[in-house]
LUMLUMDREN-2810 file (N, C-alpha, C; in Angstrom, 1 decimal):
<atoms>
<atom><aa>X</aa><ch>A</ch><at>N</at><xx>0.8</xx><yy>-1.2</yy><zz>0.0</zz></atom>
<atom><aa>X</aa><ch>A</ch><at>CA</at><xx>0.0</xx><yy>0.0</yy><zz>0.0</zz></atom>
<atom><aa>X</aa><ch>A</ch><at>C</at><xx>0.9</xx><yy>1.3</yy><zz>0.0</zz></atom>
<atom><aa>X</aa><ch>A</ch><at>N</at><xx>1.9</xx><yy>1.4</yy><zz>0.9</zz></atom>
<atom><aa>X</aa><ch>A</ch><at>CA</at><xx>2.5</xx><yy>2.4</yy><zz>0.8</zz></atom>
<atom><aa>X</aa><ch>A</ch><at>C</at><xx>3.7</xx><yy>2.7</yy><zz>-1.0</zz></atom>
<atom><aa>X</aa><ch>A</ch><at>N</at><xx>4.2</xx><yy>1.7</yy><zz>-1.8</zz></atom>
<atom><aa>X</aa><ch>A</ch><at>CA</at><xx>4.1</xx><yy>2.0</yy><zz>-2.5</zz></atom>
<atom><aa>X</aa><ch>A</ch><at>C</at><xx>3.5</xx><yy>2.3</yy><zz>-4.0</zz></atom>
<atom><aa>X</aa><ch>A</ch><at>N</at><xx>2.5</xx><yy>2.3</yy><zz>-3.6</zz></atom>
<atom><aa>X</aa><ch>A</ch><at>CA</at><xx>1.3</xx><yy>2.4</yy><zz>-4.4</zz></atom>
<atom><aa>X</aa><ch>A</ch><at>C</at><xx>1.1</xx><yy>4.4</yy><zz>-4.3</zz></atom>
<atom><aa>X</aa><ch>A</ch><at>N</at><xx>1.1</xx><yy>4.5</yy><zz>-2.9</zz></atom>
<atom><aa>X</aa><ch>A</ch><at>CA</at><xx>0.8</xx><yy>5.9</yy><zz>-2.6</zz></atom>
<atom><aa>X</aa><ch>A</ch><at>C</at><xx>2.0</xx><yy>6.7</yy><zz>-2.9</zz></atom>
<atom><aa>X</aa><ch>A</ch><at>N</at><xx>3.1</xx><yy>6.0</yy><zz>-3.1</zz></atom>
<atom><aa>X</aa><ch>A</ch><at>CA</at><xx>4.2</xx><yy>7.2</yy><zz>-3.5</zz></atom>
<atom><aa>X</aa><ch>A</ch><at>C</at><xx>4.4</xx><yy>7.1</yy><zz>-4.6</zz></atom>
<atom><aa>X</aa><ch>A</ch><at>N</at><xx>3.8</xx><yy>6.3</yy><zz>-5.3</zz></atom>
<atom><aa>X</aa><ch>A</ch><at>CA</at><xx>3.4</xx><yy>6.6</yy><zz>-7.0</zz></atom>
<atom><aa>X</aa><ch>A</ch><at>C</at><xx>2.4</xx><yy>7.4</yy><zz>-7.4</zz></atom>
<atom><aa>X</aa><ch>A</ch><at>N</at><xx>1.3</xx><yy>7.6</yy><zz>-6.8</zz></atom>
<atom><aa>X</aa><ch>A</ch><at>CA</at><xx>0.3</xx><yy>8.2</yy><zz>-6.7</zz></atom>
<atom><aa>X</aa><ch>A</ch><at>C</at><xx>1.5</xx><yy>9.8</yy><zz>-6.7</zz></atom>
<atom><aa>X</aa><ch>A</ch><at>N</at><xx>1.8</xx><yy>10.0</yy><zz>-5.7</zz></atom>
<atom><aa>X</aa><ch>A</ch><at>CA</at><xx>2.4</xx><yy>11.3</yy><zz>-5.7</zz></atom>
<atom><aa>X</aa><ch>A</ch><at>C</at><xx>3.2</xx><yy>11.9</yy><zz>-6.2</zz></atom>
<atom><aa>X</aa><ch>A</ch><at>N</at><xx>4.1</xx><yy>11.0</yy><zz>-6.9</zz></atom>
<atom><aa>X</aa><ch>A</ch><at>CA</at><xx>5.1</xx><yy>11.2</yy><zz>-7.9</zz></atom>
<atom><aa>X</aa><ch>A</ch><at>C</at><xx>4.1</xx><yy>11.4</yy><zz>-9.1</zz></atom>
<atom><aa>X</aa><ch>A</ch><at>N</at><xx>3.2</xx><yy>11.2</yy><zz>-9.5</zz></atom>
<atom><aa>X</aa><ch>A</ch><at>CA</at><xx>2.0</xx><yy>11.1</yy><zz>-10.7</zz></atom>
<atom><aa>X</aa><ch>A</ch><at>C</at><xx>2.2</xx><yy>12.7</yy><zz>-10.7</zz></atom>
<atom><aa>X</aa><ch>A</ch><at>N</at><xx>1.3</xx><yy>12.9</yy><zz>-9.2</zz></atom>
<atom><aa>X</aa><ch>A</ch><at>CA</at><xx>0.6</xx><yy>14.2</yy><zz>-9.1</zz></atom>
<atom><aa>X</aa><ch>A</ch><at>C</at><xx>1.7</xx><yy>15.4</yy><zz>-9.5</zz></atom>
<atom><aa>X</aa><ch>A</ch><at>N</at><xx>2.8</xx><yy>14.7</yy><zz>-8.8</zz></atom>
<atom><aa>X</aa><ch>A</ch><at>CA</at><xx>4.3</xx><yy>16.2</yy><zz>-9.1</zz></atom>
<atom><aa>X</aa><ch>A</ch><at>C</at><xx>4.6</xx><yy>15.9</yy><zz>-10.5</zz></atom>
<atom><aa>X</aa><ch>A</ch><at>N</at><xx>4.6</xx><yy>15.0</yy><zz>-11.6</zz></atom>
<atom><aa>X</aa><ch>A</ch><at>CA</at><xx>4.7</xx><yy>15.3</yy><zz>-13.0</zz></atom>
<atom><aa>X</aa><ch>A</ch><at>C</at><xx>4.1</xx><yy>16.0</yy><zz>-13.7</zz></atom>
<atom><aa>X</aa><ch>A</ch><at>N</at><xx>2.3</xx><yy>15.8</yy><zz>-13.2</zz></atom>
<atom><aa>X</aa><ch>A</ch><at>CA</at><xx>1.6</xx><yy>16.6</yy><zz>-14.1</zz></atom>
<atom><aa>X</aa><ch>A</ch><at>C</at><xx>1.5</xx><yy>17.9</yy><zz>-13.8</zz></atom>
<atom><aa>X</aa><ch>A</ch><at>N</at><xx>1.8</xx><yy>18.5</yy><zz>-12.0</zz></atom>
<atom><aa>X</aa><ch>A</ch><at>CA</at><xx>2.0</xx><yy>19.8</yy><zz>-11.7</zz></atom>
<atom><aa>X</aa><ch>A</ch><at>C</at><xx>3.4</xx><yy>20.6</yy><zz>-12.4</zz></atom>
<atom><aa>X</aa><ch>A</ch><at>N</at><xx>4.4</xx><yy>19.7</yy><zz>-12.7</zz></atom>
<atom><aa>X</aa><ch>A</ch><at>CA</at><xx>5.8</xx><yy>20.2</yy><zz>-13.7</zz></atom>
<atom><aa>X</aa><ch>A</ch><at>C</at><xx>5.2</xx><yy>20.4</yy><zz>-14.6</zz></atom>
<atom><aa>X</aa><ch>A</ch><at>N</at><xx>4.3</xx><yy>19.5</yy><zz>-16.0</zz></atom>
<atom><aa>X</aa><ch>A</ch><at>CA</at><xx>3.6</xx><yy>19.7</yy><zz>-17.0</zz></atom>
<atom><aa>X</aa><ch>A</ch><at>C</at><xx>3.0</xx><yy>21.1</yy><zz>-17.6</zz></atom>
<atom><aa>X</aa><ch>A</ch><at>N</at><xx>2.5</xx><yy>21.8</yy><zz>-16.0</zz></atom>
<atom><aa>X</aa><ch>A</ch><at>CA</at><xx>1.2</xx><yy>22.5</yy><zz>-16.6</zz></atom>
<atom><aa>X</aa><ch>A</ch><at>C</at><xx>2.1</xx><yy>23.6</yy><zz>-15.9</zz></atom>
<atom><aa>X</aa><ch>A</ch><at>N</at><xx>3.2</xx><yy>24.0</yy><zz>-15.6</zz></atom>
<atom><aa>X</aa><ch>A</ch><at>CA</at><xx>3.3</xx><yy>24.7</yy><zz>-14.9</zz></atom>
<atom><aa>X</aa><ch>A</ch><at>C</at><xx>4.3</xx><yy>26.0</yy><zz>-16.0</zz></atom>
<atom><aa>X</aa><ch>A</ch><at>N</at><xx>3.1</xx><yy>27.1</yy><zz>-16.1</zz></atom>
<atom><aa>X</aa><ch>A</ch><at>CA</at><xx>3.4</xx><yy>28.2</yy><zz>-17.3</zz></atom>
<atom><aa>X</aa><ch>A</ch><at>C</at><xx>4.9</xx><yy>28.6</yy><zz>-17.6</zz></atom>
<atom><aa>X</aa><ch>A</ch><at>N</at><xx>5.5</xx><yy>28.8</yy><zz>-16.1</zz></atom>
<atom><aa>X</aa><ch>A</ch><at>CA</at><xx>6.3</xx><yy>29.4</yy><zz>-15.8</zz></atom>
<atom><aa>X</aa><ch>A</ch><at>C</at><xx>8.0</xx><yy>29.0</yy><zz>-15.9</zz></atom>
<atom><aa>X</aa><ch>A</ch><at>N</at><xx>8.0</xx><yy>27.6</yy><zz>-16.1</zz></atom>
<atom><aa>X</aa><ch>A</ch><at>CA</at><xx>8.6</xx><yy>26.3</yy><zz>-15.9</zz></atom>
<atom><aa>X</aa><ch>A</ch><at>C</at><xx>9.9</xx><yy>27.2</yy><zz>-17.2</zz></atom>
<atom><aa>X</aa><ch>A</ch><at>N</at><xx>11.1</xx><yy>26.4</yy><zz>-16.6</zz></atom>
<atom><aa>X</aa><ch>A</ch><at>CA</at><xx>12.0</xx><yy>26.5</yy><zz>-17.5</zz></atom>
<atom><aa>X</aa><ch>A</ch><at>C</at><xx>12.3</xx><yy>25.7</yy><zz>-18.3</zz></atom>
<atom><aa>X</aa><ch>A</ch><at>N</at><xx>12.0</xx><yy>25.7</yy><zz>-19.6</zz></atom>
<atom><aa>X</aa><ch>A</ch><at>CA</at><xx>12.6</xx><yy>24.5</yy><zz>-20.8</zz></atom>
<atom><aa>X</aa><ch>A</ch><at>C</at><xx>13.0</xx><yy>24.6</yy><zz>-21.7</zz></atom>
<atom><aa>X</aa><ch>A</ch><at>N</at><xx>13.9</xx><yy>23.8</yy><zz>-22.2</zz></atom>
<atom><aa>X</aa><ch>A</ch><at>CA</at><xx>14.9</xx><yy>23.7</yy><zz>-22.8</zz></atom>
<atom><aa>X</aa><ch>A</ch><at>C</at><xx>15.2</xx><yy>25.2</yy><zz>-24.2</zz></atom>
<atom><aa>X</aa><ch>A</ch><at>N</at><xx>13.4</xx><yy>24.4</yy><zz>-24.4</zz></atom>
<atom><aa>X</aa><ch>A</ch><at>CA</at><xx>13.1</xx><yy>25.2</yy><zz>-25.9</zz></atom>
<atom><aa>X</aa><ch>A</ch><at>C</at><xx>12.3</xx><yy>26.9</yy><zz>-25.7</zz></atom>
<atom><aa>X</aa><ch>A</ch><at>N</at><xx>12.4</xx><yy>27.7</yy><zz>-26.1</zz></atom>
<atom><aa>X</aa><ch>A</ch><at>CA</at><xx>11.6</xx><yy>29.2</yy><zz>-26.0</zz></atom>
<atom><aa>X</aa><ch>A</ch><at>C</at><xx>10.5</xx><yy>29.0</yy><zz>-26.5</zz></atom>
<atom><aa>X</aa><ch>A</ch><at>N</at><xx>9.5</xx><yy>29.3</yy><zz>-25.8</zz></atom>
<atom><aa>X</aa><ch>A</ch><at>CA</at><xx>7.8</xx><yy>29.3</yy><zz>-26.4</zz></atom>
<atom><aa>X</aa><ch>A</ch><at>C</at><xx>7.4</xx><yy>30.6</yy><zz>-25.6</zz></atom>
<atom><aa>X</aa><ch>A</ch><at>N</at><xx>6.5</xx><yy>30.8</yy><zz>-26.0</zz></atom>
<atom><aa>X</aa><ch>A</ch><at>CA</at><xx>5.5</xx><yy>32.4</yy><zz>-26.2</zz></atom>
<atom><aa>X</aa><ch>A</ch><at>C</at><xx>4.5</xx><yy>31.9</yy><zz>-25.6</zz></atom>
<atom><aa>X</aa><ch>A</ch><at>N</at><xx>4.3</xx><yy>32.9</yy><zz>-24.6</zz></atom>
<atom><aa>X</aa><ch>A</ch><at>CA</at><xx>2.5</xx><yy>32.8</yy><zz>-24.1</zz></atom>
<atom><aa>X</aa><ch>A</ch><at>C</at><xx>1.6</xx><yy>33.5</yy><zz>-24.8</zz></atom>
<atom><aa>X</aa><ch>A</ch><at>N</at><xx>0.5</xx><yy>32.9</yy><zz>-24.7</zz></atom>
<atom><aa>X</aa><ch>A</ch><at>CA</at><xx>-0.7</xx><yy>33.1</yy><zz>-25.9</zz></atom>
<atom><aa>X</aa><ch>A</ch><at>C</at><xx>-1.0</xx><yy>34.9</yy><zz>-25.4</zz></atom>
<atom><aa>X</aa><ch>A</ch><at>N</at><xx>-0.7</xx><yy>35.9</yy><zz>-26.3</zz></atom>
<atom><aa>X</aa><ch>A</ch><at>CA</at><xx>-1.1</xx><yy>36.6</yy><zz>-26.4</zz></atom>
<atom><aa>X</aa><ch>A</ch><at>C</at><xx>-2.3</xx><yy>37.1</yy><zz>-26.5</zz></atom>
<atom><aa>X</aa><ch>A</ch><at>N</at><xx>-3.0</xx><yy>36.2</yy><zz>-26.7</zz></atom>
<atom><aa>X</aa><ch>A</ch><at>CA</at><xx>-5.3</xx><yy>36.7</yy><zz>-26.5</zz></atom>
<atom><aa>X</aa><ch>A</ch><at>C</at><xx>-5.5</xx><yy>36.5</yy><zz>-25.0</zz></atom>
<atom><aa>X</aa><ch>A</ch><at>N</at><xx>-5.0</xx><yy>35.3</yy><zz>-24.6</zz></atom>
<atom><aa>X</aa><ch>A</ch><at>CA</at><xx>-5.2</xx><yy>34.6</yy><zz>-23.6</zz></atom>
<atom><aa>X</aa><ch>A</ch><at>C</at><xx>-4.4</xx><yy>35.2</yy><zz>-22.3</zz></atom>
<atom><aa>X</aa><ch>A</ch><at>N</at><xx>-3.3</xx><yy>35.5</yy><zz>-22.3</zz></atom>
<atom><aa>X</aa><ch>A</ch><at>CA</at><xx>-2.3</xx><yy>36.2</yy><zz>-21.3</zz></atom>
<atom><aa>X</aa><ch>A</ch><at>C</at><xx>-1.4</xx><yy>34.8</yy><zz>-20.4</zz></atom>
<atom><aa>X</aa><ch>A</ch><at>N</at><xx>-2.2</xx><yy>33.5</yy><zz>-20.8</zz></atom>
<atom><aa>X</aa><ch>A</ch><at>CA</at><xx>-1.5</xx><yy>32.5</yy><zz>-20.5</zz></atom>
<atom><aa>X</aa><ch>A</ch><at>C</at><xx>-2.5</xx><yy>32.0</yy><zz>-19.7</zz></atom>
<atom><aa>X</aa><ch>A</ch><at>N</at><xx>-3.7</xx><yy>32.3</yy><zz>-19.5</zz></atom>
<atom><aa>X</aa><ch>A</ch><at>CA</at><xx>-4.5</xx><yy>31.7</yy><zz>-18.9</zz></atom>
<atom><aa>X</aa><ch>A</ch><at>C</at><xx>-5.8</xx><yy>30.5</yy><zz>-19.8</zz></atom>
<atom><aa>X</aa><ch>A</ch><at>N</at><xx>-5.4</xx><yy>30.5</yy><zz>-21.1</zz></atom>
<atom><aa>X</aa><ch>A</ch><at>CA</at><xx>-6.6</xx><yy>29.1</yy><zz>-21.6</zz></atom>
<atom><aa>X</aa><ch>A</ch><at>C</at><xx>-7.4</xx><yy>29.5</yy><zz>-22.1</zz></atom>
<atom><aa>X</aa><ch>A</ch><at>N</at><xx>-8.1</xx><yy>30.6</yy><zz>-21.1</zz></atom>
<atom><aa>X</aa><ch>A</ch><at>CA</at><xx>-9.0</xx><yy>30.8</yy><zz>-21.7</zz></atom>
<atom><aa>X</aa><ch>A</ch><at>C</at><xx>-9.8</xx><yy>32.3</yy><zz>-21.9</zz></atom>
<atom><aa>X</aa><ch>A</ch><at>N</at><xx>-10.7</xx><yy>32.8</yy><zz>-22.3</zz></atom>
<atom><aa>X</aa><ch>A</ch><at>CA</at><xx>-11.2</xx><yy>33.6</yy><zz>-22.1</zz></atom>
<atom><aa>X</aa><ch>A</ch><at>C</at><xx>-12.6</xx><yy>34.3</yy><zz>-22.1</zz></atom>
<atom><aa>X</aa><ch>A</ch><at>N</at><xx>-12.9</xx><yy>35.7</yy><zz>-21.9</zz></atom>
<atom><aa>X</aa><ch>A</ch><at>CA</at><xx>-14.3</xx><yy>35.8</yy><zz>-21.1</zz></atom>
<atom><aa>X</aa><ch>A</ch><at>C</at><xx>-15.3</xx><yy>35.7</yy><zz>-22.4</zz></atom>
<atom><aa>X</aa><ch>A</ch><at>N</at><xx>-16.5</xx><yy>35.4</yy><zz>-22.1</zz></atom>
<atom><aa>X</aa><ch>A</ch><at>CA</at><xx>-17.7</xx><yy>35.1</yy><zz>-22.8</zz></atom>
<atom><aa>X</aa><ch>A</ch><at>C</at><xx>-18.5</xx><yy>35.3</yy><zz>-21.7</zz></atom>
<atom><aa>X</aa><ch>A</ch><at>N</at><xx>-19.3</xx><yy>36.4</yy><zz>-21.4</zz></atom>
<atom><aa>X</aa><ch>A</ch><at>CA</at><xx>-20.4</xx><yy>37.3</yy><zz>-20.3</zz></atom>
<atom><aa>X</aa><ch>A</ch><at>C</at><xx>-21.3</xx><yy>36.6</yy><zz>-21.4</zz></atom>
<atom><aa>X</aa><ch>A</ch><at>N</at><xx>-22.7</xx><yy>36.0</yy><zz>-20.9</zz></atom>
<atom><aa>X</aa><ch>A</ch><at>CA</at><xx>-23.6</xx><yy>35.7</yy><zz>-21.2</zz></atom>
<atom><aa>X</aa><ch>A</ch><at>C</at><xx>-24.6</xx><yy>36.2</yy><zz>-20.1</zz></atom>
<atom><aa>X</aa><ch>A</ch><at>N</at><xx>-25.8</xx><yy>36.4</yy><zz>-20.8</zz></atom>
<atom><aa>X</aa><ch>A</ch><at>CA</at><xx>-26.9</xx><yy>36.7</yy><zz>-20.1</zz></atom>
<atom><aa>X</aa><ch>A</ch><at>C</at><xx>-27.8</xx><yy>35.8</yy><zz>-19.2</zz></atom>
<atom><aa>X</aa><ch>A</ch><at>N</at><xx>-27.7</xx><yy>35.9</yy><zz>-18.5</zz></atom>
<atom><aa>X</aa><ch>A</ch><at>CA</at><xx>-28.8</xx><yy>35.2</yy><zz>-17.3</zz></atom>
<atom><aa>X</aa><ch>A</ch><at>C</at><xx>-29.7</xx><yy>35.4</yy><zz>-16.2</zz></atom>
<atom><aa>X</aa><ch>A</ch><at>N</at><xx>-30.9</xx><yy>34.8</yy><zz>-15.5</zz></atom>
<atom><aa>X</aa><ch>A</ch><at>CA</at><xx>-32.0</xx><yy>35.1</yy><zz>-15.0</zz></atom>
<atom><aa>X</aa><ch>A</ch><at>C</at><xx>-31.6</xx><yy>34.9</yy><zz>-13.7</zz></atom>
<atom><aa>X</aa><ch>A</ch><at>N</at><xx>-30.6</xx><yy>35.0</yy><zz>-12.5</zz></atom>
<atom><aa>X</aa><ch>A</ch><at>CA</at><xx>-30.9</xx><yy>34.5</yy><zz>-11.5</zz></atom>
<atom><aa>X</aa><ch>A</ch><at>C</at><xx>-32.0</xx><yy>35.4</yy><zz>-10.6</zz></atom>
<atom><aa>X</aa><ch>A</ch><at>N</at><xx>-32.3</xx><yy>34.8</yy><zz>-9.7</zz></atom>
<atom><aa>X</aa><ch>A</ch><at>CA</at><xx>-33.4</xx><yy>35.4</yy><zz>-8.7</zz></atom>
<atom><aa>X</aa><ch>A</ch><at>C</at><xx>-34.3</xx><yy>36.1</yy><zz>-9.3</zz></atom>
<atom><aa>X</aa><ch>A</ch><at>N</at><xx>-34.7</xx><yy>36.2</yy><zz>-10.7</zz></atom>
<atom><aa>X</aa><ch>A</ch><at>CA</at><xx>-36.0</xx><yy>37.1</yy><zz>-10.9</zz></atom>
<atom><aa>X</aa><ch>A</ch><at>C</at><xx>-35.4</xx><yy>37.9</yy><zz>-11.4</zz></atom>
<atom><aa>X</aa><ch>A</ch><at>N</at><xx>-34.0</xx><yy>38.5</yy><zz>-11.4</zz></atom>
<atom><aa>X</aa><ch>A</ch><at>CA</at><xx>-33.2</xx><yy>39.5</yy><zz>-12.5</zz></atom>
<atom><aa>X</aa><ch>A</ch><at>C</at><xx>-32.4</xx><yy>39.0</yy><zz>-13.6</zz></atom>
<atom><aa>X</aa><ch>A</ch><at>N</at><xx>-31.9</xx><yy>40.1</yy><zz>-14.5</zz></atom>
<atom><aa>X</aa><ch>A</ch><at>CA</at><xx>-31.0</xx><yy>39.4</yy><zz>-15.5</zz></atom>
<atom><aa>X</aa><ch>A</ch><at>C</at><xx>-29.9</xx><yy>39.9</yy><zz>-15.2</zz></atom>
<atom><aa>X</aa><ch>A</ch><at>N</at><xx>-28.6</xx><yy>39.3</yy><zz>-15.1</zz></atom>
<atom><aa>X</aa><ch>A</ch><at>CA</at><xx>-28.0</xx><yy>39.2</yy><zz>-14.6</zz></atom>
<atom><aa>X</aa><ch>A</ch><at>C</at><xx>-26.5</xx><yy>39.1</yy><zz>-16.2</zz></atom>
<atom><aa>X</aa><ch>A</ch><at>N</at><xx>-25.5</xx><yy>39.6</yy><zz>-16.0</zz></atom>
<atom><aa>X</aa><ch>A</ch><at>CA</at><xx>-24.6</xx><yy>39.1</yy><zz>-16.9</zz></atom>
<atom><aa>X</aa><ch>A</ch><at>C</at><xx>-23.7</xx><yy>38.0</yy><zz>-15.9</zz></atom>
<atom><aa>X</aa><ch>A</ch><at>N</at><xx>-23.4</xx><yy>36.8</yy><zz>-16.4</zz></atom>
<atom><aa>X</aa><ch>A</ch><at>CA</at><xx>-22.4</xx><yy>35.7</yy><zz>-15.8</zz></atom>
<atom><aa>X</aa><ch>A</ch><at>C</at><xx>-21.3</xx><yy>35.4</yy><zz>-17.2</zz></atom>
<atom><aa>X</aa><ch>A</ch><at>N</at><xx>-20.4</xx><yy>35.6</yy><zz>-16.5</zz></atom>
<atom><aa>X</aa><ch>A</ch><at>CA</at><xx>-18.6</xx><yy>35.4</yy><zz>-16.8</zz></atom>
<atom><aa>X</aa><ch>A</ch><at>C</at><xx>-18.3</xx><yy>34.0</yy><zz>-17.4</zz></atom>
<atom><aa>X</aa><ch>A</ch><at>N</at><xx>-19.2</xx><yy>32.9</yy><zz>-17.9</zz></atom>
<atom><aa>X</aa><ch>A</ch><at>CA</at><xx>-18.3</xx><yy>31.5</yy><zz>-17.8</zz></atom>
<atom><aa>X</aa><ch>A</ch><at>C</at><xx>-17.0</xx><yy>31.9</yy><zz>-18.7</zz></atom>
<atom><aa>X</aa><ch>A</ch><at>N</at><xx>-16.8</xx><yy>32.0</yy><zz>-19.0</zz></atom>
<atom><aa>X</aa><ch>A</ch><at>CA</at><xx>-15.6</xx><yy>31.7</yy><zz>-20.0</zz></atom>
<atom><aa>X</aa><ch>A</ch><at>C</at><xx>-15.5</xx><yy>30.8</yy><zz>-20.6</zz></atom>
<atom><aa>X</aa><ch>A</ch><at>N</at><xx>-14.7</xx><yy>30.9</yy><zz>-21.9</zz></atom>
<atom><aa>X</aa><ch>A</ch><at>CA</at><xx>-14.4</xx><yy>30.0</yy><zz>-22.8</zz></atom>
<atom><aa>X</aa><ch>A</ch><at>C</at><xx>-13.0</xx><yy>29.7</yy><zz>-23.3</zz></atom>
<atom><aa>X</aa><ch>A</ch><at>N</at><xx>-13.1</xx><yy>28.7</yy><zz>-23.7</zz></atom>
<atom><aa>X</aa><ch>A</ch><at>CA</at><xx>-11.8</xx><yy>28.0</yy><zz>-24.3</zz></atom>
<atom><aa>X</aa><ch>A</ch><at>C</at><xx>-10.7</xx><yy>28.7</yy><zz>-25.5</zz></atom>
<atom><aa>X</aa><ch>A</ch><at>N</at><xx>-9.8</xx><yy>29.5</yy><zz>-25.2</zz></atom>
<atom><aa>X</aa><ch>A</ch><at>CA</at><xx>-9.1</xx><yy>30.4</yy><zz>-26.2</zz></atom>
<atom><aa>X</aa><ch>A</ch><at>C</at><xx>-9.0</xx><yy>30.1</yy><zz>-27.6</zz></atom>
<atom><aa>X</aa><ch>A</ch><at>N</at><xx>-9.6</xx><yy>30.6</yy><zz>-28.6</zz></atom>
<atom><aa>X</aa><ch>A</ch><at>CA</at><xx>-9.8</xx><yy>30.4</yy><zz>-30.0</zz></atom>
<atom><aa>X</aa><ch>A</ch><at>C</at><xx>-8.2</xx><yy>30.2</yy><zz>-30.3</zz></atom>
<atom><aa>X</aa><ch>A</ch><at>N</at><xx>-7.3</xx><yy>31.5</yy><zz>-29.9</zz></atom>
<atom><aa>X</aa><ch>A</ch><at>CA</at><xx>-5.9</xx><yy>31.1</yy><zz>-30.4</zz></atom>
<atom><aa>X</aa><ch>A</ch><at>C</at><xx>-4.9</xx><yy>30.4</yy><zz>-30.4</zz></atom>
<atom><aa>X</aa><ch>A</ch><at>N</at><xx>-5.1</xx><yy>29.8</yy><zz>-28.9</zz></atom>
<atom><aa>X</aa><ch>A</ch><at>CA</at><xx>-4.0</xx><yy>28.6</yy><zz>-28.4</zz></atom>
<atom><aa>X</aa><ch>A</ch><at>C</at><xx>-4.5</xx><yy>27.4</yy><zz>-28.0</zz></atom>
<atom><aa>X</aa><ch>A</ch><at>N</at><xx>-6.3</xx><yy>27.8</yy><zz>-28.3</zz></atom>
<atom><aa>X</aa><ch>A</ch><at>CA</at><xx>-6.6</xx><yy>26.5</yy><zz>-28.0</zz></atom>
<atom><aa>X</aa><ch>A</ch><at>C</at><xx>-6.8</xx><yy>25.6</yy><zz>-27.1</zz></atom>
<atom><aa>X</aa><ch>A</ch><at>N</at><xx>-6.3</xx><yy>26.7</yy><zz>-25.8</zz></atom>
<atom><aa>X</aa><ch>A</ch><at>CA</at><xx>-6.6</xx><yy>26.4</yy><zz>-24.5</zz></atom>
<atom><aa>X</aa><ch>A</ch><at>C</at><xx>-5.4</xx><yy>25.6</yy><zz>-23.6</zz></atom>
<atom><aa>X</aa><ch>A</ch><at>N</at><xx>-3.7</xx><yy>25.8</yy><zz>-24.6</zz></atom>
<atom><aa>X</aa><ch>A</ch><at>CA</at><xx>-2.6</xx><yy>25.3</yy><zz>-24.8</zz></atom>
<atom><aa>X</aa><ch>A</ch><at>C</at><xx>-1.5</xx><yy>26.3</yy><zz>-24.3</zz></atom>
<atom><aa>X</aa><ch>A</ch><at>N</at><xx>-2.0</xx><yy>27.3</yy><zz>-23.7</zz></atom>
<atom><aa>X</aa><ch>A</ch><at>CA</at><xx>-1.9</xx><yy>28.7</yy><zz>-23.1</zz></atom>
<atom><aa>X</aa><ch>A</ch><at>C</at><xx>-0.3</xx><yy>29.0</yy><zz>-23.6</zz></atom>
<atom><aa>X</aa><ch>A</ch><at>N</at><xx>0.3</xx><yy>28.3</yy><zz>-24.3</zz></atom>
<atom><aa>X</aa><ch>A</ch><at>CA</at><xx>2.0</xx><yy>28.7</yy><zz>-25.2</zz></atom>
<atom><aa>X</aa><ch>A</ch><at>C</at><xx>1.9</xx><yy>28.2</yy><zz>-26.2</zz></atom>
<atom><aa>X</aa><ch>A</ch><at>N</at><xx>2.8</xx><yy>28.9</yy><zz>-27.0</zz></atom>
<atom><aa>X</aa><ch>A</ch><at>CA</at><xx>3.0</xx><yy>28.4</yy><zz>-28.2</zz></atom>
<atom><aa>X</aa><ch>A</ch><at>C</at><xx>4.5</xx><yy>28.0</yy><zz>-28.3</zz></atom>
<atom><aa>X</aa><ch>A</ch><at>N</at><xx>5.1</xx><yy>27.4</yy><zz>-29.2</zz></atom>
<atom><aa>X</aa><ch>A</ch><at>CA</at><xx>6.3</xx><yy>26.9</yy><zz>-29.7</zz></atom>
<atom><aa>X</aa><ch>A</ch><at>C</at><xx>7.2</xx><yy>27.8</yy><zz>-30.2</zz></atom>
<atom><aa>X</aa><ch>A</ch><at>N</at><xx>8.4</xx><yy>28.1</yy><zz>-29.5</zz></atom>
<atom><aa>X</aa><ch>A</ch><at>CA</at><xx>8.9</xx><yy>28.8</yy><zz>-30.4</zz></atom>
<atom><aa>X</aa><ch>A</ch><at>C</at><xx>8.8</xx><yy>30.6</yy><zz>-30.0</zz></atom>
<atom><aa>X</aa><ch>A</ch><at>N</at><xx>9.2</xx><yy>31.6</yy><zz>-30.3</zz></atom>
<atom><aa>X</aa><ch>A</ch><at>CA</at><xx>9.2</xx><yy>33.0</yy><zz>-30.5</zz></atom>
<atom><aa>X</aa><ch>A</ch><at>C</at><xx>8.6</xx><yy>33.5</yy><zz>-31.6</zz></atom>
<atom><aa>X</aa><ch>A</ch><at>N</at><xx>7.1</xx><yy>34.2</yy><zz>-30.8</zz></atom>
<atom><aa>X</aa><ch>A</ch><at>CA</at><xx>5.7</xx><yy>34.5</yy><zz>-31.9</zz></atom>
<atom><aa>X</aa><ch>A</ch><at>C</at><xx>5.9</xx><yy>35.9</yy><zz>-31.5</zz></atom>
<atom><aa>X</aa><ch>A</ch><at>N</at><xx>5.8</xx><yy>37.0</yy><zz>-32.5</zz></atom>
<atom><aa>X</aa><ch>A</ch><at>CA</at><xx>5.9</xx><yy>38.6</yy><zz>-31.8</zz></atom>
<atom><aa>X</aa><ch>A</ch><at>C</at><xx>4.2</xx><yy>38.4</yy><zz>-31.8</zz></atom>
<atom><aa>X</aa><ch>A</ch><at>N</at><xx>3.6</xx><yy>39.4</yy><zz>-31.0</zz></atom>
<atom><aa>X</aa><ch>A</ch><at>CA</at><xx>2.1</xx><yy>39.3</yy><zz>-31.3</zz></atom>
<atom><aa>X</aa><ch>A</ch><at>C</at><xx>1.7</xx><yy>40.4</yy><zz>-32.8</zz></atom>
<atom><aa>X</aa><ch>A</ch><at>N</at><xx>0.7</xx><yy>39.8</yy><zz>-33.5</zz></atom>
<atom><aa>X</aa><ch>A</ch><at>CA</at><xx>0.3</xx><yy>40.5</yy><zz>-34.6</zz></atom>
<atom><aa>X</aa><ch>A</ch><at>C</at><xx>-0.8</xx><yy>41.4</yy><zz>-34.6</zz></atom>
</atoms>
């Protein structure tokens, strides 16, 4: 059991290296300029709560990076 659970945690610290924006690697990549490096972005849609209409924030998935918040390589923004 206990090695079971230190795999488990070694899992969790890969994928936290993976995703992490700021991470130093090898190669130079560009943060998504629409996005600011966050995925994604605002879509305010209209909504009814409590008897009013209300605008709500969900957000959506970045059309330009695809939700991939870098790109490859050195992109100037256009």
């Amino acid at each position: 059991m206990g090695e079971d659970e230190d795999f488990d945690d070694a899992e969790e610290e890969f994928e936290d290296e993976e995703d992490d924006l700021f991470a130093v690697t090898p190669e130079p990549r560009t943060v998504c300029h629409l996005c600011g490096g966050a995925g994604f972005i605002a879509s305010p849609t209209l909504a009814i709560i409590g008897g009013a209409p209300r605008t709500v924030d969900n957000g959506r998935e970045c059309p330009h990076c695809q939700g991939s918040r870098t790109f490859n390589g050195l992109i100037p923004p256009l």
